[in-house]
C-alpha positions as CSV (number, residue, x, y, z in Angstrom):
1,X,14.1,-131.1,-11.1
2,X,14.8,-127.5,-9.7
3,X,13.0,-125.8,-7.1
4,X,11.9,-122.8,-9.1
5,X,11.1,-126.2,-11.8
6,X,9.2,-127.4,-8.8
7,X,7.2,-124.8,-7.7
8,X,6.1,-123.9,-11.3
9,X,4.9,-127.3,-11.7
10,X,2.8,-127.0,-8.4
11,X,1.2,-123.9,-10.1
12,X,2.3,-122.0,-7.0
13,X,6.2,-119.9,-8.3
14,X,6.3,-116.4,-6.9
15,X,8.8,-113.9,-8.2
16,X,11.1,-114.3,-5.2
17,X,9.7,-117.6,-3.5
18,X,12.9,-119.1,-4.8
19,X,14.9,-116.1,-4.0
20,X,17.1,-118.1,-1.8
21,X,17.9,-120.9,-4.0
22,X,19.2,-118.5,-6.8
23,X,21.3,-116.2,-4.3
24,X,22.8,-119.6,-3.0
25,X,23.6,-120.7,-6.2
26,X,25.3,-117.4,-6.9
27,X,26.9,-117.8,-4.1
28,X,28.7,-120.9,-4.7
29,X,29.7,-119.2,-8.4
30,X,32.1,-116.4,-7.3
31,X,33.2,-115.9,-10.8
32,X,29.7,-114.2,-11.7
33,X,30.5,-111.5,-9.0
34,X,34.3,-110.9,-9.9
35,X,33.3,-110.5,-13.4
36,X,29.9,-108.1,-12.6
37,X,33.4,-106.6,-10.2
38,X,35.4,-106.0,-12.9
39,X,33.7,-104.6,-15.6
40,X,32.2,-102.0,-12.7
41,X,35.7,-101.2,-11.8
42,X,37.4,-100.9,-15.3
43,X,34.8,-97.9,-16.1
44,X,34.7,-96.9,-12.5
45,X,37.7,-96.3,-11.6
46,X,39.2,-93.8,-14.3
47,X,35.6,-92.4,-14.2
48,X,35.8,-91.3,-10.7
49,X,39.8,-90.3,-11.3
50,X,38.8,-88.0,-14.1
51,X,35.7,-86.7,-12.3
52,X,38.3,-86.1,-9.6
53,X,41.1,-84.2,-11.8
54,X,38.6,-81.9,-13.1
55,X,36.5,-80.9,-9.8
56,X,39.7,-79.8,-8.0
57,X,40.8,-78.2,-10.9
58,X,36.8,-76.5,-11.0
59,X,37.4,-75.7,-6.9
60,X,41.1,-74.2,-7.1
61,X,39.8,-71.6,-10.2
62,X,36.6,-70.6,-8.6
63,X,37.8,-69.3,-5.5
64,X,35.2,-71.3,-3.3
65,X,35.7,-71.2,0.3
66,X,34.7,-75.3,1.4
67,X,35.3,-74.8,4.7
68,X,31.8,-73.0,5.2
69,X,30.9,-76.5,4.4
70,X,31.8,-77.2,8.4
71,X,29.7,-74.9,9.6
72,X,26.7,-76.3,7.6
73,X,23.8,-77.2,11.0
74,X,20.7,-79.3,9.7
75,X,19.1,-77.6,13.4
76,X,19.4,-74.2,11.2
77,X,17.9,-74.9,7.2
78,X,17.9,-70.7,7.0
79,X,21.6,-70.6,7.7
80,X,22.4,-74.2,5.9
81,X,20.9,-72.8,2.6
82,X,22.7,-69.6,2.6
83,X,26.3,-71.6,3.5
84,X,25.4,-73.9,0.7
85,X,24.6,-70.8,-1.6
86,X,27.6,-69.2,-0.9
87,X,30.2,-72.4,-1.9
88,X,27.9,-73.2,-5.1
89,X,27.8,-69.5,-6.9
90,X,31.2,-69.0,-7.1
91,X,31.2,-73.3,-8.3
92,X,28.1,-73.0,-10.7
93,X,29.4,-71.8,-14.0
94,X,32.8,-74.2,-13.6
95,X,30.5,-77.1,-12.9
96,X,28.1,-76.6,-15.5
97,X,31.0,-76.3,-18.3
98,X,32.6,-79.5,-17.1
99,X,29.1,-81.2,-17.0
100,X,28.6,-80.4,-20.6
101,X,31.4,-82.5,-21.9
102,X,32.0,-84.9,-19.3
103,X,28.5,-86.5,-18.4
104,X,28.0,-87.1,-21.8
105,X,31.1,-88.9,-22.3
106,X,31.0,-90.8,-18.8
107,X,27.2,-92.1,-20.3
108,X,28.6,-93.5,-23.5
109,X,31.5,-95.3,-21.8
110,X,29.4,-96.7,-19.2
111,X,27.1,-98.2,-21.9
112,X,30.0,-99.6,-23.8
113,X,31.7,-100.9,-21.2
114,X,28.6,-102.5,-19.2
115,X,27.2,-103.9,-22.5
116,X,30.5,-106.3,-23.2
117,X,31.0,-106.7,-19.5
118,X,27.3,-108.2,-18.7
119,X,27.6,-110.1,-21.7
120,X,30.6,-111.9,-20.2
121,X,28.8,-112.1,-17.1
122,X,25.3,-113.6,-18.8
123,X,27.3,-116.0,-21.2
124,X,29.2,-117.2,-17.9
125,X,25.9,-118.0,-16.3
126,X,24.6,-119.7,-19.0
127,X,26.8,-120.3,-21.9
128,X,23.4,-121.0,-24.1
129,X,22.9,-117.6,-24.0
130,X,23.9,-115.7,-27.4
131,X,26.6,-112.6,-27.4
132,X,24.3,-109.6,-28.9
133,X,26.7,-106.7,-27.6
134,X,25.1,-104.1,-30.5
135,X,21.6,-105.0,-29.3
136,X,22.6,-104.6,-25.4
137,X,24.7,-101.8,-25.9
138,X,21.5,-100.0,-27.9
139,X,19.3,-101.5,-24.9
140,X,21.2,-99.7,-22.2
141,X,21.4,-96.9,-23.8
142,X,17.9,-96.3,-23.4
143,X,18.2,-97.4,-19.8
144,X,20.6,-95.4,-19.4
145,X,18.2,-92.4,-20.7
146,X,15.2,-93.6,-19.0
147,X,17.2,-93.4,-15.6
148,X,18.9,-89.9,-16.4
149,X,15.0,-88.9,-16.9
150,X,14.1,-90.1,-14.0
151,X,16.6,-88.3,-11.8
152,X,15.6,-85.1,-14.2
153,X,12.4,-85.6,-12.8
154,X,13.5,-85.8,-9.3
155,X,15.6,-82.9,-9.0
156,X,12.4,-80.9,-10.2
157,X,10.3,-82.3,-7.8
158,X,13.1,-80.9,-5.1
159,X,13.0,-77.8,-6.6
160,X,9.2,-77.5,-6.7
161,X,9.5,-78.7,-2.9
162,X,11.7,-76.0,-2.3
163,X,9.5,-73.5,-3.8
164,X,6.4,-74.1,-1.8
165,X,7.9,-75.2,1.7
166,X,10.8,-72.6,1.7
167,X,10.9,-70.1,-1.4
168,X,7.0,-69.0,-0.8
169,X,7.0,-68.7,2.9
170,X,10.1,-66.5,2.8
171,X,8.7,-64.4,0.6
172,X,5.4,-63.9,1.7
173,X,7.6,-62.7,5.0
174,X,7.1,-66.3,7.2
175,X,9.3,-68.8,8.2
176,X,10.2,-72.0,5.8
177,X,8.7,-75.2,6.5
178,X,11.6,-77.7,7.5
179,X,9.3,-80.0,8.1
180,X,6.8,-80.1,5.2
181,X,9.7,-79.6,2.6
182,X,11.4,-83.0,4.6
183,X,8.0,-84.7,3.9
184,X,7.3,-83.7,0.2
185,X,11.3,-84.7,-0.4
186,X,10.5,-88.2,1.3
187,X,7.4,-89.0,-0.3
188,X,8.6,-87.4,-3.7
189,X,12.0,-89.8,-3.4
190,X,9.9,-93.2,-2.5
191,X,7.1,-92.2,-4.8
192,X,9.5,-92.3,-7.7
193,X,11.5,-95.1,-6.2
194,X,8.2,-97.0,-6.7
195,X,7.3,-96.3,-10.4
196,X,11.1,-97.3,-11.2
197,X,10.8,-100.4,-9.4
198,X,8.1,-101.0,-11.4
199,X,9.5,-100.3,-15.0
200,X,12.8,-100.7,-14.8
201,X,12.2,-103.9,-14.8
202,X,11.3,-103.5,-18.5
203,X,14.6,-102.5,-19.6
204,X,16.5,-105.2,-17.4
205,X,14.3,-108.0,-18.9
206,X,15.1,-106.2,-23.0
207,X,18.9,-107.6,-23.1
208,X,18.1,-110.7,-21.8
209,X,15.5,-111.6,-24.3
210,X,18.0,-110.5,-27.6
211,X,20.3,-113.0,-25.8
212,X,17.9,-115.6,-25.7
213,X,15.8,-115.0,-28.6
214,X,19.2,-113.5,-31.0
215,X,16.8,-110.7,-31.4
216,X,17.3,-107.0,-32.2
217,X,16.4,-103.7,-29.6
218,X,12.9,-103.2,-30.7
219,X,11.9,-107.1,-30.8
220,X,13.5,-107.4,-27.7
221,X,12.0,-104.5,-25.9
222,X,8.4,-105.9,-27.1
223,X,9.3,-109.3,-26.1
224,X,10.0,-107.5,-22.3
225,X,7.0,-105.8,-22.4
226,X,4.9,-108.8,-23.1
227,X,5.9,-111.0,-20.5
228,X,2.0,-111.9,-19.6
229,X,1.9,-113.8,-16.0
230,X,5.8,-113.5,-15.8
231,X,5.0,-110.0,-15.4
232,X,4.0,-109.7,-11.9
233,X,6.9,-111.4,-10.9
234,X,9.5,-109.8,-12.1
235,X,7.9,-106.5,-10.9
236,X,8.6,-108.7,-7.3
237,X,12.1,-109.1,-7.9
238,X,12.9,-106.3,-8.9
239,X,10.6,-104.4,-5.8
240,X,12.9,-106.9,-3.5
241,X,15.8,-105.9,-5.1
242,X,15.0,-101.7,-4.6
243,X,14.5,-102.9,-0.5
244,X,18.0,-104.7,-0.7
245,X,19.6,-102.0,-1.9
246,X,18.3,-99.3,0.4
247,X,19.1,-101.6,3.2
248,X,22.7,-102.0,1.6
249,X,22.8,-98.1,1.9
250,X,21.6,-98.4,5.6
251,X,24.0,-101.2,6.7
252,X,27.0,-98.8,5.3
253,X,25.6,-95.6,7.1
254,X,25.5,-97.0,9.9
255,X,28.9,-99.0,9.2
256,X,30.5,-95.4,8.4
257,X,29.0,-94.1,11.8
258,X,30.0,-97.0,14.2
259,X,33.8,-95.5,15.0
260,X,32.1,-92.0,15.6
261,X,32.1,-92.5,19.8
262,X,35.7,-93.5,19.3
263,X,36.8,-90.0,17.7
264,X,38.6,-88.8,20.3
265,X,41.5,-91.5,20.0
266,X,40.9,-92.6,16.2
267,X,43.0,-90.8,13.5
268,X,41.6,-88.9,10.8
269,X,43.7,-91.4,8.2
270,X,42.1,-94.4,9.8
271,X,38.8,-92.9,9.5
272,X,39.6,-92.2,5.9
273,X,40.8,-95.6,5.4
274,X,37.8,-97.0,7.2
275,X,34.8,-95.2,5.0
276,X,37.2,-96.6,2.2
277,X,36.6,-100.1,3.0
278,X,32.9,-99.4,4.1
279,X,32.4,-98.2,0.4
280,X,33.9,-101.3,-1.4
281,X,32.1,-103.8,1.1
282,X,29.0,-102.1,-0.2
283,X,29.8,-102.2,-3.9
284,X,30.6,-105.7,-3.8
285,X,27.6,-106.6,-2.2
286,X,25.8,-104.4,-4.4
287,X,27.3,-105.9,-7.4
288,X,26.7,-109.5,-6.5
289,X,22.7,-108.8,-5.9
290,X,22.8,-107.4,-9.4
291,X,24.3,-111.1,-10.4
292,X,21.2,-112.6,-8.2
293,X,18.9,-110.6,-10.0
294,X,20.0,-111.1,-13.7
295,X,19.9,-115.1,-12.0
296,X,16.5,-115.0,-11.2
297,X,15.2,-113.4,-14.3
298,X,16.3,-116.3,-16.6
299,X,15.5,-118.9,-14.4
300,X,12.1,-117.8,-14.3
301,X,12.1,-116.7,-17.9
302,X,13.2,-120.6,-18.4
303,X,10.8,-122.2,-16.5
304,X,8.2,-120.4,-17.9
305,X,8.7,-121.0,-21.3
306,X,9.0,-124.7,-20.9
């Protein structure tokens, strides 16, 4: 018997009391991660080449001076808007054109690409798992939608911030409030962290009940939503997962700062070279707590229904 099996039969499983069991097991699987790696990395990569192609292309016509960009002071938020103003007006309408075309089709790709890529991942973590890559390419599509909406609402919540911490005192002839706009941004940023934590889970859980249950999107996306006591727990995870992630985010900020004393004697290519390997450390971890997670949804989903 298993430990998650264990603890369920004790009466006493929490979402992430066998948290460590599943991330060793993962662990000692590196084929999960390279897989979860590679399907990333196929859509990824030409993704951020394209993205790349056009931008430059978007900078060199628009006649945007980026070295203002150097002169950008957080001490100053007066002076840092008006830099920042001054390199996106001349960028806006190139930006906005490109964004019409190629967001769209980035979206689409990434949901074809990650439905047949976590299916090879799920059917190599448990081969009784069935391939539904229709149903989980429909299923992240609406993920996919749900989390554009969500950054939608986020970047109005910034703007709104902006309005009443810096737009409105300017106008009314006062000084902006660095401080209270840092505060709403903060609490507007964890706030909706939160309420995704606490969905999301819904549309993680969807694909993995069509490959369990052979079921279609909307069965599958009732069968996530009545999950009864399983509920809570998943909810956990996923809340543990959000905490992992941010600290991944610290560990490579602070990874990205740690040659900074050394400036005067490092090179700019080996700092180049240095945020480059800081960025795939963090993507590979990333990836491989995404494996833990899909883990420890179906081995609780498992022990639950037996």
């Amino acid at each position: 018997m298993t430990e998650p099996e264990q603890l369920a039969e004790s009466g006493t499983i929490r979402g992430t009391q066998s948290f460590v069991h599943t991330m060793s097991a993962c662990w000692k699987r590196p084929s999960l991660t390279a897989l979860e790696v590679l399907w990333r990395w196929v859509i990824g990569i030409p993704a951020l080449a394209l993205m790349w192609l056009h931008a430059t292309r978007v900078v060199s016509q628009s006649g945007a001076d980026l070295r203002l960009l150097k002169r950008i002071s957080l001490a100053d938020p007066v002076g840092m808007g008006t830099l920042l103003t001054q390199v996106w007006d001349p960028l806006r309408p190139g930006i906005l054109r490109l964004a019409e075309w190629l967001v769209p089709a980035l979206l689409v790709g990434w949901v074809l690409v990650s439905a047949l890529g976590r299916t090879l991942v799920l059917r190599r973590m448990d081969r009784a798992l069935l391939a539904r890559p229709v149903t989980f390419a429909v299923l992240q599509g609406i993920r996919v939608a749900a989390l554009v909406g969500s950054f939608a609402l986020w970047f109005e919540l910034l703007q709104w911030s902006g309005q009443v911490a810096v737009a409105r005192p300017i106008a009314a002839g006062g000084q902006p409030n660095a401080v209270l706009y840092a505060a709403m941004v903060i609490a507007a940023s964890l706030g909706l962290f939160a309420v995704w934590a606490g969905v999301s889970w819904l549309f993680s859980m969807a694909p993995l009940i069509a490959m369990l249950r052979g079921t279609g999107p909307a069965a599958s996306l009732a069968g996530a939503a009545r999950m009864g006591p399983l509920r809570a727990k998943l909810v956990e995870i996923n809340l543990v997962m959000g905490i992992v992630k941010i600290a991944l985010i610290v560990l490579a900020m602070v990874a990205s700062a740690s040659p900074l004393p050394f400036q005067t004697i490092v090179t700019p290519e080996f700092m180049m070279w240095w945020y480059a390997g800081v960025l795939v450390v963090y993507c590979l971890a990333s990836d491989f707590f995404h494996v833990v997670r899909l883990a420890a949804y179906i081995e609780l989903w498992r022990v639950y229904e037996s």
